[in-house]
N, C-alpha and C positions, 0 to 999 in steps of 0.2 A: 049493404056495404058497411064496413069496418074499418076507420081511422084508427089508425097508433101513433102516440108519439114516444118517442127515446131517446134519451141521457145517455149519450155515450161514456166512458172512463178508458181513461188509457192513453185518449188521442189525440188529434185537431181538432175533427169534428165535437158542435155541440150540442146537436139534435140530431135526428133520423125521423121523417117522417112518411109513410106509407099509409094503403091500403088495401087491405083484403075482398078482395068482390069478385064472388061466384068462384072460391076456391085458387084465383089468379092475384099476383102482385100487382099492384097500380100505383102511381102517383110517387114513387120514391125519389123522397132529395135530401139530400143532408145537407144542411147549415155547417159553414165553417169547412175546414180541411183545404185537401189540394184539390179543389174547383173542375178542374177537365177532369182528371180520373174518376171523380165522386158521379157525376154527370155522365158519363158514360157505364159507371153500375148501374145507374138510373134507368139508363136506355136499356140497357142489357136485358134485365130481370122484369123492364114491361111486359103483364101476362105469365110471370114464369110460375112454375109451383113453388109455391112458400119453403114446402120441407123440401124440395131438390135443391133450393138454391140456397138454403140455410146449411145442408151440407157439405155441401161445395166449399160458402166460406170460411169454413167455421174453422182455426186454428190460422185463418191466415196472419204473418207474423211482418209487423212494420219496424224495420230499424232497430230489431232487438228487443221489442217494446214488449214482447208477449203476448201484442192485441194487435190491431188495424182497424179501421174503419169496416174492413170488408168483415172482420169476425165481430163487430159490435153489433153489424148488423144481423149476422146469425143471432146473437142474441137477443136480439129486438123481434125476429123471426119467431123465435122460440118461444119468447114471453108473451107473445101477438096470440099464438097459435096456443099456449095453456091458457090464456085469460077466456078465448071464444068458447 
């Protein structure tokens, strides 16, 4: 198993924290943000494949911001999955 941690930019959140094991997402929570919908990513993508659910959110756009919490964590997915 493989812990990541990540610095979001852009957003509320101010961490992102996961795990990689056996190829499945585990453990996702973000610190910070809007609380219920972070929590329910969480549940979501328990188990899920890292790069399906990286492309899923990858451009999602909050409030004009050009990011979201959902696309930081495509990035956090991404950088997870170059660093292994």
């Amino acid at each position: 198993m493989s812990s990541y941690s990540y610095t979001p930019r852009g957003v509320c959140s101010r961490r992102i924290t996961f795990d990689i094991e056996d190829g499945v997402i585990r453990n996702l929570k973000f610190e910070g943000g809007c609380n219920g919908n972070l929590k329910a990513i969480g549940r979501l993508l328990e188990g899920a494949d890292p790069r399906k659910a990286a492309d899923i959110l990858r451009g999602n756009d909050c409030a004009g911001r050009g990011t979201s919490c959902a696309d930081q964590l495509s990035k956090a997915i991404d950088a997870a999955l170059a660093s292994a």
